[in-house]
VOMI-988005 format. One record per residue (C-alpha): residue in three letters; x, y, z. Coordinates in Angstrom, 2 decimals, m for minus. Layout:
! residues N
{"ALA" {X Y Z}}
...
END
This chain:
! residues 275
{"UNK" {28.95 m11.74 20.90}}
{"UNK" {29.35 m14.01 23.59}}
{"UNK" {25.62 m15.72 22.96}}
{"UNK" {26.27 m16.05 19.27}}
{"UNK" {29.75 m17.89 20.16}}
{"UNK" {27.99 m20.29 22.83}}
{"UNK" {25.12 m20.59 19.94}}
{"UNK" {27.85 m21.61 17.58}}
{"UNK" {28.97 m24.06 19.91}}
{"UNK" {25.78 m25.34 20.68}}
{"UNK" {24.82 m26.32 17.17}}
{"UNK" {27.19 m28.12 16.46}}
{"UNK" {26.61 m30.47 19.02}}
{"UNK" {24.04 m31.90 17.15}}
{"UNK" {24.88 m34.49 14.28}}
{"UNK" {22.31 m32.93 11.87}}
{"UNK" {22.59 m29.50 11.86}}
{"UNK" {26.77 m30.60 11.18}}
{"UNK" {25.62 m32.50 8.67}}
{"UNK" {23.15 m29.85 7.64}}
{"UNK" {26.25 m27.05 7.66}}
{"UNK" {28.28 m29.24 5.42}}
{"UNK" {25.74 m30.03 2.60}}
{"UNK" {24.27 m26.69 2.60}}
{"UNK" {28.05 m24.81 2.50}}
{"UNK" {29.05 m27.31 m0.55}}
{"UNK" {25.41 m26.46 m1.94}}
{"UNK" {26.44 m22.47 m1.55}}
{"UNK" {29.14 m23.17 m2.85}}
{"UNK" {28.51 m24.32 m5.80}}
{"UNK" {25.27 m21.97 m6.60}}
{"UNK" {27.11 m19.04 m5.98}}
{"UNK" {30.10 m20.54 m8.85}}
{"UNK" {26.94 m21.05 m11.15}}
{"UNK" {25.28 m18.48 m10.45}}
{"UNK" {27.44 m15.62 m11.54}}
{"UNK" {27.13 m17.48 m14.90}}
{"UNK" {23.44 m17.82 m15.17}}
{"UNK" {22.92 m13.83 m14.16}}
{"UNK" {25.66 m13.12 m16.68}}
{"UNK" {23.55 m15.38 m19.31}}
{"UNK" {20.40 m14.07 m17.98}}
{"UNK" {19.16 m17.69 m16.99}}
{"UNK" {18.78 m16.73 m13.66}}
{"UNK" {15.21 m18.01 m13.12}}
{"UNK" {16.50 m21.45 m14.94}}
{"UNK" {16.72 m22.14 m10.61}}
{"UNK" {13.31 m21.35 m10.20}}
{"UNK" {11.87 m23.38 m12.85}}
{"UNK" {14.24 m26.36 m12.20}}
{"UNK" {13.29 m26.56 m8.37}}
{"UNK" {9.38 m26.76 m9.22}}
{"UNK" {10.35 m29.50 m11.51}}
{"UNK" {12.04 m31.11 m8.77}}
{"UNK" {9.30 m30.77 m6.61}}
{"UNK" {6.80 m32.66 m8.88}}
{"UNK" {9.33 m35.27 m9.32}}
{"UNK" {9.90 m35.77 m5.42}}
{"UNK" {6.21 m36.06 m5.23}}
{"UNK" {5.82 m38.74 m7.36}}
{"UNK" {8.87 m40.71 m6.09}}
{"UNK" {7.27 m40.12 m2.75}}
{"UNK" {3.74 m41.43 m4.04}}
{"UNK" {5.23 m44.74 m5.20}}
{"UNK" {7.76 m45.39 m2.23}}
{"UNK" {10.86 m44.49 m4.49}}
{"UNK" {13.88 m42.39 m2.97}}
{"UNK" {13.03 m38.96 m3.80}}
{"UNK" {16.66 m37.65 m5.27}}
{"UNK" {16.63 m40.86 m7.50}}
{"UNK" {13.85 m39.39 m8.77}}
{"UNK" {14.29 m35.81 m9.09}}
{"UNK" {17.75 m35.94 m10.21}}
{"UNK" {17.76 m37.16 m13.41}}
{"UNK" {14.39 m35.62 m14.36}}
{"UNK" {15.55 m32.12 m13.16}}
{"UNK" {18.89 m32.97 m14.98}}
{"UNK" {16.43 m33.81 m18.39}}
{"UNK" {14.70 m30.15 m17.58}}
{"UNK" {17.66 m28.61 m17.91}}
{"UNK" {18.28 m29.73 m20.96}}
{"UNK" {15.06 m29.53 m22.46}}
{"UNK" {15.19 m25.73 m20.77}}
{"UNK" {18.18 m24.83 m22.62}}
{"UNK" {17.03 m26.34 m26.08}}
{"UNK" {13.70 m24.35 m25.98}}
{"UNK" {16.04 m20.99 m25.17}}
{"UNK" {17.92 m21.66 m28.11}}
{"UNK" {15.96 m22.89 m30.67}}
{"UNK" {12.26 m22.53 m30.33}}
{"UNK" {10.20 m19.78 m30.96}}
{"UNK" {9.08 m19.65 m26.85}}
{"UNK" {11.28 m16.81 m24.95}}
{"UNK" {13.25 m18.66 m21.99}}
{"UNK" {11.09 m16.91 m18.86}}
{"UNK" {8.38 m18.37 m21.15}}
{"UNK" {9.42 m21.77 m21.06}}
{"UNK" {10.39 m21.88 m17.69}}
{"UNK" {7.34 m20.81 m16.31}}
{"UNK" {5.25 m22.96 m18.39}}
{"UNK" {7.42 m26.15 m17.21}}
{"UNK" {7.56 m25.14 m13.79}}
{"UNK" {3.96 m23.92 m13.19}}
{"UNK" {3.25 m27.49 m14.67}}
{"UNK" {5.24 m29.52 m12.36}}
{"UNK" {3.71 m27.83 m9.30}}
{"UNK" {0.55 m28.76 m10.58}}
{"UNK" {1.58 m32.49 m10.84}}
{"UNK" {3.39 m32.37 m8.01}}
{"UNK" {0.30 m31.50 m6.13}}
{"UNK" {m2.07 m33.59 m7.87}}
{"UNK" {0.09 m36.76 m7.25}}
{"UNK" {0.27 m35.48 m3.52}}
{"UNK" {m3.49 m35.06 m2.79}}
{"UNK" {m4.06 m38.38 m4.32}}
{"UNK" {m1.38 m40.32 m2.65}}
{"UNK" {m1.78 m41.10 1.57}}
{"UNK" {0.86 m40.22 3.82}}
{"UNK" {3.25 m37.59 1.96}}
{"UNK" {2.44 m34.43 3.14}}
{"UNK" {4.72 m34.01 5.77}}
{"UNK" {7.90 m35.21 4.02}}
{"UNK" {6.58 m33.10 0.69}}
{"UNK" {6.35 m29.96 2.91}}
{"UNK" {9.92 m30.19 4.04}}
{"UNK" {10.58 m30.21 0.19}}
{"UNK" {8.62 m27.32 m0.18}}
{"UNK" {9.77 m25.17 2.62}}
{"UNK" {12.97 m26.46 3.46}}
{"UNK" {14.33 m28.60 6.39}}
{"UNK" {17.68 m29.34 7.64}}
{"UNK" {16.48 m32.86 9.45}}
{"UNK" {16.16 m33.90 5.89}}
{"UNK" {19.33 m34.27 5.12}}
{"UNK" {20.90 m37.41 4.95}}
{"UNK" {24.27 m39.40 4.44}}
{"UNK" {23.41 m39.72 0.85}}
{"UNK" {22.66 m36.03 0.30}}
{"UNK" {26.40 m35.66 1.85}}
{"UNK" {28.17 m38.00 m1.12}}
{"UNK" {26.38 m36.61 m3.55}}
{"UNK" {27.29 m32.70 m2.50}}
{"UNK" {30.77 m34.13 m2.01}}
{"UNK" {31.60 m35.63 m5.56}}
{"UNK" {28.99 m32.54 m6.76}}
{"UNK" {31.04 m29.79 m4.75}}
{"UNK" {34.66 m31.36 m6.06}}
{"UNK" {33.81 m31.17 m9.55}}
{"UNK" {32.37 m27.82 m10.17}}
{"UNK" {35.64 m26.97 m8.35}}
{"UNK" {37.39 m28.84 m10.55}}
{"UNK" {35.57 m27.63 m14.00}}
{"UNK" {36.29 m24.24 m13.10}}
{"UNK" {40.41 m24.77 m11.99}}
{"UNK" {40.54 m26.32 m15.31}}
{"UNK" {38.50 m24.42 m18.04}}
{"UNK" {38.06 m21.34 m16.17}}
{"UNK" {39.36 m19.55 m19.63}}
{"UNK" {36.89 m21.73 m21.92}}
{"UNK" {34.70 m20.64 m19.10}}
{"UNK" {34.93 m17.00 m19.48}}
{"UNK" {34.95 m17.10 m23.09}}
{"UNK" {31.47 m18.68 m23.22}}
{"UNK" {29.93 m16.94 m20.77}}
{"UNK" {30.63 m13.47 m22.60}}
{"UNK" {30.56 m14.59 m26.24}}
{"UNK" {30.05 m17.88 m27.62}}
{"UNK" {30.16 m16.95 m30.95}}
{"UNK" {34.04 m16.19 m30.59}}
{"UNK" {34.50 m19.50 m28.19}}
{"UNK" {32.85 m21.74 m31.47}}
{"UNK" {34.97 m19.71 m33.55}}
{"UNK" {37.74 m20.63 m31.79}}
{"UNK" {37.21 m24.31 m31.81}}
{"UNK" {35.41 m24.70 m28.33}}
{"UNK" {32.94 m27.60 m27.78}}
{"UNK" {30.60 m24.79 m26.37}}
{"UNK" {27.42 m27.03 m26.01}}
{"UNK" {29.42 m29.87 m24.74}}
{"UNK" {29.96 m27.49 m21.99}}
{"UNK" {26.75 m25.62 m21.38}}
{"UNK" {25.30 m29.29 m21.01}}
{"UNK" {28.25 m30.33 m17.87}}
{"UNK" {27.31 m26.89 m16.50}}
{"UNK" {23.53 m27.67 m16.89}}
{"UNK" {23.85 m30.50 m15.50}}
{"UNK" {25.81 m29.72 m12.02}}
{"UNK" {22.97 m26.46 m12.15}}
{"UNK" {20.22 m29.24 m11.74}}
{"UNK" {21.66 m31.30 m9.49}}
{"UNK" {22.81 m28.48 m6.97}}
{"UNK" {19.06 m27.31 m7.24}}
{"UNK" {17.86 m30.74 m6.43}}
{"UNK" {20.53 m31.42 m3.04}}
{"UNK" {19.88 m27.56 m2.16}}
{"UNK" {16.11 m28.36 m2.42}}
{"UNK" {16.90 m29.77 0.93}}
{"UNK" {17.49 m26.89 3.13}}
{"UNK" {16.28 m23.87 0.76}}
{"UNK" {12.76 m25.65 m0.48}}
{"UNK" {11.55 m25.20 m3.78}}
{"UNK" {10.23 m21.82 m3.13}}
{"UNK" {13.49 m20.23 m1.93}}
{"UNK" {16.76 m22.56 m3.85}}
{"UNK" {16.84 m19.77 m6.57}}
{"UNK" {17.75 m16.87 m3.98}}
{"UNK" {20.73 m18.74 m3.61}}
{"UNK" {21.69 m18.83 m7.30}}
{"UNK" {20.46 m15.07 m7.28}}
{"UNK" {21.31 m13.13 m4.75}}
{"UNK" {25.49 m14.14 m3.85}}
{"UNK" {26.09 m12.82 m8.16}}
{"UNK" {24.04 m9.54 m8.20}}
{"UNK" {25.41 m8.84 m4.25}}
{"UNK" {29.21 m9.41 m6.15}}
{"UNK" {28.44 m7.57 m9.34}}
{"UNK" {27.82 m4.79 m7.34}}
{"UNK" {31.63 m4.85 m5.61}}
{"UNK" {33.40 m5.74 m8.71}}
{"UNK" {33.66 m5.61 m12.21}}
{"UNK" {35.57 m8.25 m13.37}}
{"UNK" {34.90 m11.91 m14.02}}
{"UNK" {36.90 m13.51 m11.27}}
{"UNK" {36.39 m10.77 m8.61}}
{"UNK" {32.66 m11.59 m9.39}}
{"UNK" {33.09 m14.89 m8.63}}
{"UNK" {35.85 m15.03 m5.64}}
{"UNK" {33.16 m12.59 m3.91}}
{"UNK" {29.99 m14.32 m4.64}}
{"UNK" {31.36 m17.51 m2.92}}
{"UNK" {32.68 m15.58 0.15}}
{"UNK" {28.87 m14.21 0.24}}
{"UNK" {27.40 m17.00 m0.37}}
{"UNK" {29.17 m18.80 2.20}}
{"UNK" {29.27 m16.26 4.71}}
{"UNK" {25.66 m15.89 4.12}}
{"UNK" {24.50 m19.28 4.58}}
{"UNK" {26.45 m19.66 7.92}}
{"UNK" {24.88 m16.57 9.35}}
{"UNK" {21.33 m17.75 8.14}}
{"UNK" {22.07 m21.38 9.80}}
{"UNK" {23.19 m19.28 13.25}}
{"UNK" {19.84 m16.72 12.81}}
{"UNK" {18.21 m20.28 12.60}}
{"UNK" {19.16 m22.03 15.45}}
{"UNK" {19.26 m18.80 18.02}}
{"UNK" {15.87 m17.13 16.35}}
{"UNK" {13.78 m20.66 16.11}}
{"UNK" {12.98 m19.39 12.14}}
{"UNK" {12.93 m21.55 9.07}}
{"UNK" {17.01 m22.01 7.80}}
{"UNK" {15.68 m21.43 4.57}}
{"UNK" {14.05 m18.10 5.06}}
{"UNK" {17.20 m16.85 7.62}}
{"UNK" {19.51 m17.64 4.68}}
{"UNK" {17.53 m15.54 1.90}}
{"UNK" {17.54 m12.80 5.07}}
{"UNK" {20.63 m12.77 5.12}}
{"UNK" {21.16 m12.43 1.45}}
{"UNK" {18.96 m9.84 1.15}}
{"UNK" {21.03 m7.65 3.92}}
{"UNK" {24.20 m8.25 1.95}}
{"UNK" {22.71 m7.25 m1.46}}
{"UNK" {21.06 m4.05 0.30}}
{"UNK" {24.52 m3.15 1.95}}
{"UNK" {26.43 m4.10 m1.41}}
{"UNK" {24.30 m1.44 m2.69}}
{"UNK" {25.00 1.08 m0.55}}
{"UNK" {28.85 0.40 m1.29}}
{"UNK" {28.39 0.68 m4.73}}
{"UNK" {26.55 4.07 m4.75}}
{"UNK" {29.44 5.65 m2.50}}
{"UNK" {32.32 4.07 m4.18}}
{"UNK" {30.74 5.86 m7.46}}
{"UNK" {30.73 8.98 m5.99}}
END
C-alpha cells in the first residue's frame, strides 16, 4: 500500500500525467453518463464506429499540417448524425452502418498516412493512446464538454429518461425528442474524439461499454445505473492511470484492465445477490 501511495505521489509530480488525470477523469466522466444511454438504446458500438472516423479525420488533418481535433471534431460530430439517420430511416441495420463507415475511415485514414511523410508517430499515439498527447486545448474543450453533459442531465434528466425507454410516449407527450438525441449525439462524438487521446481509437469504446453493463449488473434502476457507472468509470480510470505509471503498460490498455476486473467482479455480485 505504501508503494502505490508513494506512486500516487510520484505522478503527480509531473505536469502531464496531471494534466493527463484531469482530461481523461472529465472524459470518464462523461462516457460513462452516455454510455448507460447508448447500451440502453443498443448504440453501444456508435463509440466504435465514431473513433475510426476520428482516426481518418486526424490523419488527414495531420497530412495537411491542420490541428487534428479541428479536424476530427466536427466530422466525427457529422458521423454521428449521419449514424443516427441511417438507424432510423434507411433500410441498413445500425451495426451495419457503423461498420461500413468505420471500416472506411480506417482505410482512408491509412491511405492518407502512407502517402503523407512524417505522421506516423503522432498517428500511432492516436491509434494506441498516449497521455503526452494531451494538451491545454484538449483541457478547455473537456472542461466546457464535461460541464455541459453535467448540466443536460441536472436539467432534463426526466425528458432524459423518458426517451431513453420510450420515445414514442416522450413525442406523444410533446418532447422535442430528435432535438435531443442530436445534443446527446453530439457531446457522444466529441467525448470520443478528446478520449481518443488517452484510450486510442482501438480502445475509446470500452469506456462507453464497460462502466454501463459493470452498473446494470448492481442495479436496476435508471439513476442507480448511472450514479454507479460514473463511480466505475472514474474509479476505473484512476486505477488504470496508477497500473500505468507503476507497471510501465500502455494507460489505455491498464484502463480497459481495469474495467474488465470490475465487470467480472460485478458479475460475481450479481449471481450471489440472486441467489
Amino acid at each position: 500500500m505504501t508503494a502505490i501511495i508513494n506512486a500516487v505521489g510520484d505522478m503527480f509530480s509531473y505536469s502531464f500525467i496531471t494534466r493527463g488525470v484531469l482530461v481523461g477523469g472529465l472524459v470518464a466522466l462523461c462516457a460513462s453518463v452516455l454510455g448507460v444511454i447508448l447500451v440502453l438504446k443498443r448504440y453501444s458500438m456508435i463509440g466504435d464506429g465514431l473513433s475510426h472516423v476520428g482516426f481518418g479525420a486526424m490523419a488527414i488533418g495531420l497530412a495537411f499540417n491542420m490541428a487534428p481535433l479541428k479536424v476530427a471534431i466536427p466530422v466525427v460530430i457529422a458521423a454521428a448524425f449521419l449514424l443516427l439517420r441511417i438507424s432510423e430511416n434507411s433500410k441498413i441495420k445500425g451495426d451495419s452502418a457503423i461498420a461500413l463507415i468505420s471500416s472506411s475511415s480506417v482505410a482512408i485514414g491509412i491511405i492518407i498516412n502512407s502517402l503523407s511523410e512524417g505522421t506516423n508517430i503522432d498517428l500511432n499515439s492516436y491509434m494506441f493512446g498516449s497521455i503526452l498527447a494531451i494538451g491545454s486545448d484538449d483541457m478547455v474543450i473537456c472542461i466546457i464538454m464535461g460541464v455541459s453533459v453535467l448540466v443536460l442531465f441536472l436539467l432534463f434528466y426526466h425528458t432524459i429518461f423518458a426517451i431513453t425507454f420510450d420515445e414514442s410516449f416522450a413525442r406523444a407527450t410533446g418532447v422535442k425528442v430528435n432535438i435531443y438525441k442530436s445534443l446527446l449525439s453530439v457531446l457522444t462524438a466529441i467525448t470520443i474524439v478528446i478520449g481518443m487521446r488517452i484510450m486510442g481509437t482501438l480502445l475509446i469504446s470500452s469506456l462507453i461499454i464497460f462502466p454501463a453493463l459493470s452498473a446494470m449488473r448492481i442495479s436496476k434502476r435508471f439513476k442507480g445505473v448511472m450514479i454507479i457507472s460514473v463511480i466505475i468509470s472514474m474509479v476505473c480510470f484512476f486505477w488504470g492511470m496508477v497500473a500505468s505509471y507503476m507497471l510501465q503498460i500502455p494507460t489505455g490498455a491498464g484502463i480497459v484492465v481495469s474495467n474488465l476486473i470490475v465487470f467480472i467482479i460485478c458479475n460475481i455480485a450479481s449471481v450471489i445477490m440472486r441467489k
